[in-house]
KOLNU-252551 format. One line per field, with one value per residue (C-alpha): chain; residue in three letters; residue number from 1; x, y, z. Coordinates in nm, 4 decimals, always signed. Example, Ala and Ser with C-alpha at 12.3 -4.5 7.8 and 13.67 -1.06 7.14 Angstrom:
BEGIN
chaine = c(A	A);
residu = c(ALA	SER);
num = c(1	2);
east = c(+1.2300	+1.3670);
north = c(-0.4500	-0.1060);
up = c(+0.7800	+0.7140);
//
This chain:
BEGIN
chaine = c(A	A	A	A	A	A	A	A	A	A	A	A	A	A	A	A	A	A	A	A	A	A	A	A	A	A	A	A	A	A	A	A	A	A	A	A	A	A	A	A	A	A	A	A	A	A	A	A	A	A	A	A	A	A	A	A	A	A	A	A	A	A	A	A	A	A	A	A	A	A	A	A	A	A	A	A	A	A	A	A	A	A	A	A	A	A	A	A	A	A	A	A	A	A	A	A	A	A	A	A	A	A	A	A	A	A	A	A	A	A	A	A	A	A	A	A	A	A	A	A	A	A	A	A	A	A	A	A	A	A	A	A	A	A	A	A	A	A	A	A	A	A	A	A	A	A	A	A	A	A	A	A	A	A	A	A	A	A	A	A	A	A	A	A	A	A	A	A	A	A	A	A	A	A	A	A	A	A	A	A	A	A	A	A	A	A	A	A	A	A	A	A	A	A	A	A	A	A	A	A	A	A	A	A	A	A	A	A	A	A	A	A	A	A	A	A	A	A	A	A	A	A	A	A	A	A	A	A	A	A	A	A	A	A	A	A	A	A	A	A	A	A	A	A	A	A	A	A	A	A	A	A	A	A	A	A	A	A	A	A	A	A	A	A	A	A	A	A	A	A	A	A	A	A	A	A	A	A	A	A	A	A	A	A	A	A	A	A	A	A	A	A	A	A	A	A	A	A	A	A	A	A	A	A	A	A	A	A	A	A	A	A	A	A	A	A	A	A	A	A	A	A	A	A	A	A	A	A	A	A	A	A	A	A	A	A	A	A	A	A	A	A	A	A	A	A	A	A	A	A	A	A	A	A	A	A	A	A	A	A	A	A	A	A	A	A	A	A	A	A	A	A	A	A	A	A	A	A	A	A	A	A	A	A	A	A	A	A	A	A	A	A	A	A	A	A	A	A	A	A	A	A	A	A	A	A	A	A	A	A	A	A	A);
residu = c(UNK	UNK	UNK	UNK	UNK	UNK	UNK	UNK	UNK	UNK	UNK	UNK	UNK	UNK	UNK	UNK	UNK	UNK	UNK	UNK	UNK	UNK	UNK	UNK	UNK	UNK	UNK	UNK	UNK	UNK	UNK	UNK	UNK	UNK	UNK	UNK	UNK	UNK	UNK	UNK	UNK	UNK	UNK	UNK	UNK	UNK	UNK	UNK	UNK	UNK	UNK	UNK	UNK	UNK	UNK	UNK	UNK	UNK	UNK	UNK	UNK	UNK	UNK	UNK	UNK	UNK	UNK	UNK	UNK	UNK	UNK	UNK	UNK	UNK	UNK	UNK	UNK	UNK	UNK	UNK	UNK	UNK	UNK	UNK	UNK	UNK	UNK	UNK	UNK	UNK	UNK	UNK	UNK	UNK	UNK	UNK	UNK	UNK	UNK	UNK	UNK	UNK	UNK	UNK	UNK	UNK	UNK	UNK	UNK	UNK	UNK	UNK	UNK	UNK	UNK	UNK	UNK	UNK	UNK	UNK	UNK	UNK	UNK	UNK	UNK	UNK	UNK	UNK	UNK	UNK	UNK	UNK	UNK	UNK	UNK	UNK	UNK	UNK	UNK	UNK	UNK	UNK	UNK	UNK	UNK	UNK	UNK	UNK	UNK	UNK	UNK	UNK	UNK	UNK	UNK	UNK	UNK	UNK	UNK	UNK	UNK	UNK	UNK	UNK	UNK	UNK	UNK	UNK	UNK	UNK	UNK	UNK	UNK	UNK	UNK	UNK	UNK	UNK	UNK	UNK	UNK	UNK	UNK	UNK	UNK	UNK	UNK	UNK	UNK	UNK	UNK	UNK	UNK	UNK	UNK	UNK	UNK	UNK	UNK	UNK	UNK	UNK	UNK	UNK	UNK	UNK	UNK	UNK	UNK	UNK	UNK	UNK	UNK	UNK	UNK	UNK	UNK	UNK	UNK	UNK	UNK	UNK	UNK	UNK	UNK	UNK	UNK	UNK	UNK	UNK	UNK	UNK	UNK	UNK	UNK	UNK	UNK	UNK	UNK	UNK	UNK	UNK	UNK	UNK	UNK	UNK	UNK	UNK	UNK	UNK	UNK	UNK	UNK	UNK	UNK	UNK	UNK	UNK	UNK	UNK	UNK	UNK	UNK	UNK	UNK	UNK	UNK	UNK	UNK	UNK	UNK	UNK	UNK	UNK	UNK	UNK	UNK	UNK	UNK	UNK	UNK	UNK	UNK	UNK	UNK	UNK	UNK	UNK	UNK	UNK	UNK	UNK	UNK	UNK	UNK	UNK	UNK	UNK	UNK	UNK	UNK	UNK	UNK	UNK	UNK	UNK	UNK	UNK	UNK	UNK	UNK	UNK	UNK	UNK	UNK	UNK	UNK	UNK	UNK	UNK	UNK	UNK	UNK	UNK	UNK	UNK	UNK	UNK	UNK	UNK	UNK	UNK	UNK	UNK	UNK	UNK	UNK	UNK	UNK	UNK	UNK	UNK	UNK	UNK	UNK	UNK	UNK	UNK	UNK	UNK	UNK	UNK	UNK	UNK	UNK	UNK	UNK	UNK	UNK	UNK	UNK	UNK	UNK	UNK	UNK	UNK	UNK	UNK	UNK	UNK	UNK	UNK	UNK	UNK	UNK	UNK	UNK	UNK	UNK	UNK	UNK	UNK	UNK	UNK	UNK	UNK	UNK	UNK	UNK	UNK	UNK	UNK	UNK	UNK	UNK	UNK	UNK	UNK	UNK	UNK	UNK	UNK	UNK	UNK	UNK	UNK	UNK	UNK	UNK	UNK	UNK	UNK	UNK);
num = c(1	2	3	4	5	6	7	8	9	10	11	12	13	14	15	16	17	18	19	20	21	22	23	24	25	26	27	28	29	30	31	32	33	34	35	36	37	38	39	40	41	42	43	44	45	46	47	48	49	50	51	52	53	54	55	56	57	58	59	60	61	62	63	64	65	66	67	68	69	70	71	72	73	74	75	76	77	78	79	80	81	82	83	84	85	86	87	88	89	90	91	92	93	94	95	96	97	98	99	100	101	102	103	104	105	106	107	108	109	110	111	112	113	114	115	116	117	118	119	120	121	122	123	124	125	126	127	128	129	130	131	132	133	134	135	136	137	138	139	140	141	142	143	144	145	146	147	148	149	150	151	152	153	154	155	156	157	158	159	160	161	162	163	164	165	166	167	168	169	170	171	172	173	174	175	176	177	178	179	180	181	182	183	184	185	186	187	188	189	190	191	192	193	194	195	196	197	198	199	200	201	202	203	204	205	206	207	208	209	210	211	212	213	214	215	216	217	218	219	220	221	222	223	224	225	226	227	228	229	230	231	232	233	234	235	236	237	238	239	240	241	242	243	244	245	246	247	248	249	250	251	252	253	254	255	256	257	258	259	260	261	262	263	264	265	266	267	268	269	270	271	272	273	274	275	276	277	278	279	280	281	282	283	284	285	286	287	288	289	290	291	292	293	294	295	296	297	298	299	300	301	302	303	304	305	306	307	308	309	310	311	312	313	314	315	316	317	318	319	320	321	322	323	324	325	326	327	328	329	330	331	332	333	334	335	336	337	338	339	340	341	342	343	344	345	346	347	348	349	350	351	352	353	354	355	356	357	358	359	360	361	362	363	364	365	366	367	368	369	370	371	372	373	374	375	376	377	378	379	380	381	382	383	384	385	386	387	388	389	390	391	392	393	394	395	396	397	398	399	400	401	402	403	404	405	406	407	408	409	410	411	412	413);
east = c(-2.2950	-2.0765	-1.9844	-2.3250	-2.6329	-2.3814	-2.1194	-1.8909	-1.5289	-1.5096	-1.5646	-1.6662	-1.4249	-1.1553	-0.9332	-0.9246	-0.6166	-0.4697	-0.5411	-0.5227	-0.8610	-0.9773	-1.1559	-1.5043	-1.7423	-2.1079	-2.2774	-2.1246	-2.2702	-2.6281	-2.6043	-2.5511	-2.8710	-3.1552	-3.4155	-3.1682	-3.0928	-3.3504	-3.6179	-3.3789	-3.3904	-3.7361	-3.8232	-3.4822	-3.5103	-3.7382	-4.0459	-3.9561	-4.1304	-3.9880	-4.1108	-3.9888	-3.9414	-3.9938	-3.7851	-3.9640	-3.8976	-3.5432	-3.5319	-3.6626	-3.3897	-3.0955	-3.2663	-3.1362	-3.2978	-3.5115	-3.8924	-4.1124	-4.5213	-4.7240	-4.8701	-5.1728	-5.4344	-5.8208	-6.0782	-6.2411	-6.5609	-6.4665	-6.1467	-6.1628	-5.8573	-5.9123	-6.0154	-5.7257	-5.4907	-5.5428	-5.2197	-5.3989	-5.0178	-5.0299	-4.9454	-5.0161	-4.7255	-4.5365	-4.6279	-4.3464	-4.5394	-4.7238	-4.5101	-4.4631	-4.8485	-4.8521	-4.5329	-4.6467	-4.9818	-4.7050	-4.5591	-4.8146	-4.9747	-4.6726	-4.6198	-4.9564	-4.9646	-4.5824	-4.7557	-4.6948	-4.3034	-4.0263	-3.6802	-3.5864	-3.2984	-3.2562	-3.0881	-2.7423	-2.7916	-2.9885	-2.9427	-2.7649	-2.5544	-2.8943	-3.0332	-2.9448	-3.2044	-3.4847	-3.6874	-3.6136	-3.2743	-3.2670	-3.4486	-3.7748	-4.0098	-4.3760	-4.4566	-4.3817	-4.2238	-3.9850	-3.8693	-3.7809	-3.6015	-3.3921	-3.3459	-3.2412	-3.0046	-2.7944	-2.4522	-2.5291	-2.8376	-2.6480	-2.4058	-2.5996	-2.7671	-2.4602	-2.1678	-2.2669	-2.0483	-1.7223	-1.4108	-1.6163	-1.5114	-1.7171	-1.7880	-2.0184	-2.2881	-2.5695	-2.4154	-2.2196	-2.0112	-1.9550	-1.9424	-1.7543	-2.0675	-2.2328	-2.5041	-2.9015	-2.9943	-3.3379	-3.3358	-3.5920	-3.7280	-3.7423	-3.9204	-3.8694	-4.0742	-3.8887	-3.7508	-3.5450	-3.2446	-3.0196	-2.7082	-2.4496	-2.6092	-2.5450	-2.2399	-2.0656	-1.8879	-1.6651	-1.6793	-1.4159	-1.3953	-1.7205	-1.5587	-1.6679	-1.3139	-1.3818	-1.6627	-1.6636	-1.9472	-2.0994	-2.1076	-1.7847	-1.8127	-1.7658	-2.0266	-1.8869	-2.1782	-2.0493	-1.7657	-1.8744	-2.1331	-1.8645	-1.8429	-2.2085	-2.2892	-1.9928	-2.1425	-2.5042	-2.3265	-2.1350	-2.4310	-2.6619	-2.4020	-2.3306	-2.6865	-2.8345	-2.5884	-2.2772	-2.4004	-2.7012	-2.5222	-2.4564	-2.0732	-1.8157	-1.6898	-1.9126	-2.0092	-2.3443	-2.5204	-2.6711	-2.8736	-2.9410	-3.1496	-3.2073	-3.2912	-3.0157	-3.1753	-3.2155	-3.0407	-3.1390	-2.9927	-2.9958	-2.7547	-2.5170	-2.3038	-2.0140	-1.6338	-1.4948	-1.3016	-1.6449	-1.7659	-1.6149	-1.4158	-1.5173	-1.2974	-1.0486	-0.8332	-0.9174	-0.5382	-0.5366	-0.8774	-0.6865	-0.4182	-0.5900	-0.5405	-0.8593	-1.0096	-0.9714	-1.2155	-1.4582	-1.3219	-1.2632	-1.0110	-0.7883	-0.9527	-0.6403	-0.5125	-0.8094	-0.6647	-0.3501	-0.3881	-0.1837	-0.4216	-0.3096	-0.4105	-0.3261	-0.0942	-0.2949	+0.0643	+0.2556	+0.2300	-0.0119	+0.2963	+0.3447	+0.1738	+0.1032	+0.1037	-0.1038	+0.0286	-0.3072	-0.2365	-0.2186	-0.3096	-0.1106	+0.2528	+0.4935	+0.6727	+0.4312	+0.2369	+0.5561	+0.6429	+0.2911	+0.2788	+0.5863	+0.4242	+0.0844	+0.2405	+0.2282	-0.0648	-0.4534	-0.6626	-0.9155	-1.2412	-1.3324	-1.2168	-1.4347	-1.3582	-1.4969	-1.3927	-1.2242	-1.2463	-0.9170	-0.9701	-1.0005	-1.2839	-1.4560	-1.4457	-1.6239	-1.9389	-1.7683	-1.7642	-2.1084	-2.1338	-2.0736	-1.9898	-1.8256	-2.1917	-2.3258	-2.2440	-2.3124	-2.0581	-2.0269	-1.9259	-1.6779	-1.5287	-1.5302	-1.2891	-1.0644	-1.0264	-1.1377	-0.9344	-0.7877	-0.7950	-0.9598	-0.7484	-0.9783	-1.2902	-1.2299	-1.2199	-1.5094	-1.7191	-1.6188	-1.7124	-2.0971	-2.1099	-1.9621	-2.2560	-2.5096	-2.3918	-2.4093	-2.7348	-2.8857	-2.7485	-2.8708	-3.2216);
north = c(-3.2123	-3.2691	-3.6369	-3.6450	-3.8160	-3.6952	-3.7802	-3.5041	-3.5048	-3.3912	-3.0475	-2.7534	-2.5223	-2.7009	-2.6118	-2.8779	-2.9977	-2.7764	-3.0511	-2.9287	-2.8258	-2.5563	-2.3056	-2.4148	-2.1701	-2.0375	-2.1340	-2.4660	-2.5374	-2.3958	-2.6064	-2.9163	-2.8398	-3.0553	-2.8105	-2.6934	-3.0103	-3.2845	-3.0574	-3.0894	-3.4472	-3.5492	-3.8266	-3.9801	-3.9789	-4.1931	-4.0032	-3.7084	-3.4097	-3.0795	-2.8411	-2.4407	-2.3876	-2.1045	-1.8381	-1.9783	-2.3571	-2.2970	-2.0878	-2.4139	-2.6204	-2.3890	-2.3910	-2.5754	-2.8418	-3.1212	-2.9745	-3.1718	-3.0898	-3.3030	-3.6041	-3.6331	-3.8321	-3.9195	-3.6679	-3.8899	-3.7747	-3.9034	-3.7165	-3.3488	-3.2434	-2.8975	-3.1342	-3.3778	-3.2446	-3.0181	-2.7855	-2.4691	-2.3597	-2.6829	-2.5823	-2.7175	-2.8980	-2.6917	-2.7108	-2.5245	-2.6090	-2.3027	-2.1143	-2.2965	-2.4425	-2.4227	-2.6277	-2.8748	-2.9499	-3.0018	-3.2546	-3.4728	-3.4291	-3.5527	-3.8323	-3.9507	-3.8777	-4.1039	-4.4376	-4.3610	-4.3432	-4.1312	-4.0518	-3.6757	-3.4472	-3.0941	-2.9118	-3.0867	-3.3463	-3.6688	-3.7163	-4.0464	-3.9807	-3.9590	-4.2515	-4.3886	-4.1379	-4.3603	-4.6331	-4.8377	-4.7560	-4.6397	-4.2609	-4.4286	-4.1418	-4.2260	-3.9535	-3.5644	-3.5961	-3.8290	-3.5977	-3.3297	-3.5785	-3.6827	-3.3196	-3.1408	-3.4511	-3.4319	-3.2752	-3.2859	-3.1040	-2.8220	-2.8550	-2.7544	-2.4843	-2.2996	-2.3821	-2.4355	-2.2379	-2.2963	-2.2574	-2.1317	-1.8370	-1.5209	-1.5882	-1.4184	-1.6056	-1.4888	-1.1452	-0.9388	-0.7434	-1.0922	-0.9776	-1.1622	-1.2748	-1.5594	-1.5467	-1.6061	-2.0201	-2.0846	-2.4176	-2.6908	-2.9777	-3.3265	-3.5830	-3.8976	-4.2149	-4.4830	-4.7936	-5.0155	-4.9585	-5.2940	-5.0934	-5.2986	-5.1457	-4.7688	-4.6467	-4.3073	-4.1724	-3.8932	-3.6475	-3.3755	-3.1540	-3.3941	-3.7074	-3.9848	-4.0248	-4.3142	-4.5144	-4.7198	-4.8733	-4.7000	-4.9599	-5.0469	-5.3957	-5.6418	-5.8059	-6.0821	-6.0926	-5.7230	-5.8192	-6.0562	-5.7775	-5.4912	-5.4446	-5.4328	-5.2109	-4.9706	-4.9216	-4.8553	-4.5876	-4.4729	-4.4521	-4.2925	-4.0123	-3.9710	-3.9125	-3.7551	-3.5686	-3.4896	-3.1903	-3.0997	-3.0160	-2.6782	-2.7488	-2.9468	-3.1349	-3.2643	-3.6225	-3.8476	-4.0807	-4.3812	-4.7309	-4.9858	-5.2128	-5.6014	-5.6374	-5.3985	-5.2205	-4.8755	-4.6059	-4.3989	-4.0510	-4.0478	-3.7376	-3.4912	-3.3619	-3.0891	-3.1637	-3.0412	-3.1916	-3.1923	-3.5149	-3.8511	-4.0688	-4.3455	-4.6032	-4.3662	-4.0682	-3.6875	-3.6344	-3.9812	-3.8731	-3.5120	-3.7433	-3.9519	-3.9411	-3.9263	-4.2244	-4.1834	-4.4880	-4.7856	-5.1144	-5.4479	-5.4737	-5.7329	-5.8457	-5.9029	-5.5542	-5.4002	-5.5020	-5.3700	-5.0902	-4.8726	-4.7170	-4.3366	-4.1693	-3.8992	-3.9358	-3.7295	-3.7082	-3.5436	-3.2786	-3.2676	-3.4028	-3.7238	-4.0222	-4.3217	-4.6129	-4.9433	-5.1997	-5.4195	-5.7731	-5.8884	-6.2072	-6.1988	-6.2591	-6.0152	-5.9651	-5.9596	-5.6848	-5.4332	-5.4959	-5.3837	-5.0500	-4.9376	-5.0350	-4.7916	-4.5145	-4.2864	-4.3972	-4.2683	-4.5805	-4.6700	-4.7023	-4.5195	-4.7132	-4.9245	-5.0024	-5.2363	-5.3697	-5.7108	-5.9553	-5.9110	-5.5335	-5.3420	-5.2007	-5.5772	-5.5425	-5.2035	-5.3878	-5.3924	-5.0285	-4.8382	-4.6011	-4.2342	-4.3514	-4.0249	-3.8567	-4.1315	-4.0083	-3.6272	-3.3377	-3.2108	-3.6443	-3.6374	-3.2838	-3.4057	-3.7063	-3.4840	-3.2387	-3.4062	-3.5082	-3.8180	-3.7661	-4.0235	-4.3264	-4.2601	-4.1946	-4.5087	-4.7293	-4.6108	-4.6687	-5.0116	-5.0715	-4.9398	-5.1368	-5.4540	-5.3445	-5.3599	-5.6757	-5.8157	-5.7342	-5.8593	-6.1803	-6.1825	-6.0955);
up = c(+4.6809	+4.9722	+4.8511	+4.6438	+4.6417	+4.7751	+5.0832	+5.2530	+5.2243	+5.5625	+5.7593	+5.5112	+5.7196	+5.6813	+5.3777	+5.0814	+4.9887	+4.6791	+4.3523	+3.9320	+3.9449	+3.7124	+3.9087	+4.0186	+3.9533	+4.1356	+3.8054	+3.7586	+4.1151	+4.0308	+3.7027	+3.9324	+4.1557	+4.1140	+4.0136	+3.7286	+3.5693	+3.6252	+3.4548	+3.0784	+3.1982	+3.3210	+3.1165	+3.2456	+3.5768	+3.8576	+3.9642	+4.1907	+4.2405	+4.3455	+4.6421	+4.6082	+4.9696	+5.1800	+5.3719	+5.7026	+5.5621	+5.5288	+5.8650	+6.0261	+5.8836	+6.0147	+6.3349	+6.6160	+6.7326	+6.6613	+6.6973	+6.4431	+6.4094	+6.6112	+6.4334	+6.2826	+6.4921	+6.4099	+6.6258	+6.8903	+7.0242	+7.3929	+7.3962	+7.5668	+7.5303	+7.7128	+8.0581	+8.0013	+8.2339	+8.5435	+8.4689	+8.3886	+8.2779	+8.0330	+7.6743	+7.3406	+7.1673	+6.9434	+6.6093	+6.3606	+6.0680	+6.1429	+6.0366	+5.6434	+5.6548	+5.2413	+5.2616	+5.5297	+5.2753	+4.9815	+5.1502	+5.2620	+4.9420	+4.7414	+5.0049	+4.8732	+4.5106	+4.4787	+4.6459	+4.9930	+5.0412	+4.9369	+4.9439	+5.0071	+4.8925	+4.9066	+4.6021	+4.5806	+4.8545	+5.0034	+5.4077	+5.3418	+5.7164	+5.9180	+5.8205	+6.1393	+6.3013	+6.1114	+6.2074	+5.8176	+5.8543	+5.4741	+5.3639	+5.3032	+5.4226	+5.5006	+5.6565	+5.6841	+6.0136	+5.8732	+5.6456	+5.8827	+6.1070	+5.8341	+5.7365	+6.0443	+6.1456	+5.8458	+5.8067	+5.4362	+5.4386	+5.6793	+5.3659	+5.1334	+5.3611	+5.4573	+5.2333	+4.8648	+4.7417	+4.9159	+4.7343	+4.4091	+4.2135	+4.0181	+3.6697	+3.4232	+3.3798	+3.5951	+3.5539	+3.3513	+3.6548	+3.8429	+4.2249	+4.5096	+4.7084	+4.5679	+4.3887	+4.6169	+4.6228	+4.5445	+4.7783	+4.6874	+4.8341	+4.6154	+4.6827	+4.4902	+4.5054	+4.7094	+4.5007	+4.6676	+4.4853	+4.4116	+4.5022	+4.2571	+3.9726	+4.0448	+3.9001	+3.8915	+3.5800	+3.5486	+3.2277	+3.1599	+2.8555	+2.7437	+2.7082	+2.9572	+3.1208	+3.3707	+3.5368	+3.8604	+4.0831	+4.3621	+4.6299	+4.7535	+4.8116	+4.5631	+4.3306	+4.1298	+3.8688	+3.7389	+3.5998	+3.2727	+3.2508	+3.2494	+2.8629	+2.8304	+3.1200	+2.9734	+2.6316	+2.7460	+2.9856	+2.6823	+2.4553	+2.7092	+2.7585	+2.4115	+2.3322	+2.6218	+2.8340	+2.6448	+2.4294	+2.6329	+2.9526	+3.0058	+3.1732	+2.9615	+3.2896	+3.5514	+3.7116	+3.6975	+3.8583	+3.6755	+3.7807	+3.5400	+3.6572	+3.5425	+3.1844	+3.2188	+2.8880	+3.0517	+3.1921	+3.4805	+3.5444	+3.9631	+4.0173	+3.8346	+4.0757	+4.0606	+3.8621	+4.2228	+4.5078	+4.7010	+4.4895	+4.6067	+4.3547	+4.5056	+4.3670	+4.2340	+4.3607	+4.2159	+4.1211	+3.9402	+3.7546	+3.7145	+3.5138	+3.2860	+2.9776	+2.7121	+2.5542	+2.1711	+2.0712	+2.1532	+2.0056	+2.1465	+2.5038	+2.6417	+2.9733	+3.1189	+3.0404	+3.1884	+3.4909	+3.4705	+3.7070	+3.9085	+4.2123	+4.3159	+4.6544	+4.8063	+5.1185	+5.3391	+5.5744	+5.3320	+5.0805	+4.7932	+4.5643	+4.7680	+4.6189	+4.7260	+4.4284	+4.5377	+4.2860	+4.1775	+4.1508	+3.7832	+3.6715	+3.3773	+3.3916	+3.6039	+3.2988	+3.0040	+3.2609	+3.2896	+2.9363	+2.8239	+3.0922	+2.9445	+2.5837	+2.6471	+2.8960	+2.5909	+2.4436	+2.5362	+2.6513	+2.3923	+2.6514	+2.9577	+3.2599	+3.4191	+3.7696	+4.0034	+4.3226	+4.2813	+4.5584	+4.7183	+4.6941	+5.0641	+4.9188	+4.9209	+5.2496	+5.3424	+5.4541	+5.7921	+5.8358	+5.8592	+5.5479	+5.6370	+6.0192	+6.1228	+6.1341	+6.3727	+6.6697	+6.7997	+6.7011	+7.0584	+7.1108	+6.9120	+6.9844	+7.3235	+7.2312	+7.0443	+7.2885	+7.6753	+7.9468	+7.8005	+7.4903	+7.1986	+7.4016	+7.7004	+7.4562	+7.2949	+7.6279	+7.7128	+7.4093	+7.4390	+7.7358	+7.6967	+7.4027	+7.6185	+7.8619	+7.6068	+7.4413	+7.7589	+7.9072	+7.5530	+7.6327	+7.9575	+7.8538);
//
């Protein structure tokens, strides 16, 4: 959801910027959460099983804090844990699994039955931004207690808790006086075995008025291999939608999730997330998506006018109707290149586009910047640098020079 499996577009107060979306409705949402969708879709997806959670469960996840059950530990018969210390005001760790035991036995259970590790997600989202909290770096969960410290860290889980249905609108479809509130969320817990993912084979493709509009890798850095593959990995997207998702799908416009891993012969469905302004392009901007045009066809391309591409983003320092145009370097001649644009302007492209990131692309580069860094440090830290004495100048210096410190004294040691 918020950026799924699923990144946030930023704070969930804040308004969105005003794009030609058609309204985005409670039951377009619902038809986007896990337990609605991967059920239609079981045999497609990696083993995952899902967890009904509890009023208490959920309670625990709003709660503030970080208070996870003790760990499990073997009895020894030359403990005694009542003469261990001489406080007679000692208490016993807290343990909030008390209060969602049936939920606490799920878990551990599943953790066993899928091999031993997992990856978590609640109904729309994964806690991608917390994985700095765990020891693997990565949501590989071995235990319950990793699971809850994933969970309460992440702003995408608190997403999903407290702002599903955020710019949405009443429709009919769960009833036939729609009301302004939204409608109750039955939130789950899924827990999917844990497969080390090769990252340059998940791709994201876009669907509106079910036609598959546009496609581009997940991963923004840049994978050479892809590109003699990009014809082949396009049609077995293309097929795979046709036959599984296009008429099945209870929303005409929505966007999925896919890995295809080497023999590159299947497709797995990872995600389906919302047609909103909530889901990250990635590689492309919502208003360009907004202005495609629909492929009429699948027949053979002309590599070099694949890329022949104009890039659109949003000029977040203007209004909605600035653009910004990023000219891609063509390989082809100058000429021949504006010749051709002006040729096709009025004509519907005859394949989805496929975009990856080229080498000289920014996007080659975003290695060097820590995925979903603006949740790795503390809210009240970065409120602080907004709004302290100093302002973020003064914030900055001194970030840099703890992290001079610490380079520093691992020199030294």
């Amino acid at each position: 959801m918020p950026l799924m499996e699923s990144e946030a577009t930023g704070s969930s107060t804040e308004p969105l910027q005003r794009l030609p979306f058609p309204p985005v409705t409670y039951s377009h949402i619902l038809h986007c959460s896990y337990d609605y969708w991967q059920p239609k879709y079981r045999a497609l997806t990696p083993k995952s099983r899902i967890i009904p959670l509890t009023p208490a469960f959920v309670s625990y996840l709003h709660a503030d804090g970080i208070v996870l059950p003790p760990e499990s530990t073997p009895p020894n018969d030359d403990d005694d844990v009542d003469d261990f210390s001489d406080d007679p005001d000692a208490e016993e760790e807290p343990d909030p699994s008390k209060e969602w035991p049936e939920i606490h036995e799920q878990v551990k259970s599943t953790i066993a039955e899928l091999n031993g590790k997992v990856t978590p997600k609640l109904n729309w989202s994964a806690p991608k931004d917390a994985t700095w909290m765990a020891a693997t770096n990565d949501t590989q969960c071995r235990t319950p207690n990793d699971i809850y410290l994933l969970l309460k860290s992440s702003d995408f889980i608190t997403h999903d808790l407290e702002h599903p249905f955020d710019h949405c609108v009443p429709d009919t479809s769960y009833s036939p006086t729609p009301t302004p509130s939204p409608p109750e969320v039955k939130y789950s817990l899924v827990l999917r075995q844990y497969v080390n993912f090769n990252p340059s084979l998940e791709f994201r493709c876009f669907v509106r008025n079910r036609i598959l509009l546009c496609i581009c890798q997940r991963d923004q850095n840049h994978f050479d291999f892809l590109f003699p593959m990009r014809d082949m990995l396009r049609s077995r997207i293309q097929s795979f939608f046709d036959e599984k998702l296009k008429d099945s799908f209870p929303d005409s416009s929505f966007v999925f999730d896919v890995y295809i891993p080497a023999p590159h012969q299947r497709v797995w469905l990872i995600d389906i997330n919302p047609w909103a302004q909530r889901t990250d392009p990635l590689l492309f901007s919502w208003l360009e998506i907004l202005r495609m045009k629909d492929p009429v066809g699948i027949q053979e391309e002309d590599d070099s006018a694949e890329e022949q591409f104009v890039r659109l983003s949003l000029n977040t320092n203007g209004p909605i109707s600035v653009i910004e145009a990023e000219n891609e370097e063509l390989e082809s001649d100058p000429e021949d290149a504006e010749n051709e644009t002006e040729t096709n302007e009025d004509d519907a492209p005859l394949l989805p586009e496929f975009r990856l990131v080229k080498r000289d692309d920014p996007e080659a580069y975003a290695f060097t910047t820590p995925q979903y860094s603006a949740h790795k440090l503390p809210k009240e830290v970065v409120d602080a640098s907004l709004t302290g004495p100093g302002g973020m100048s003064e914030f900055l210096g001194q970030w840099q020079d703890i992290l001079a410190r610490q380079e520093q004294e691992s020199d030294t040691e």
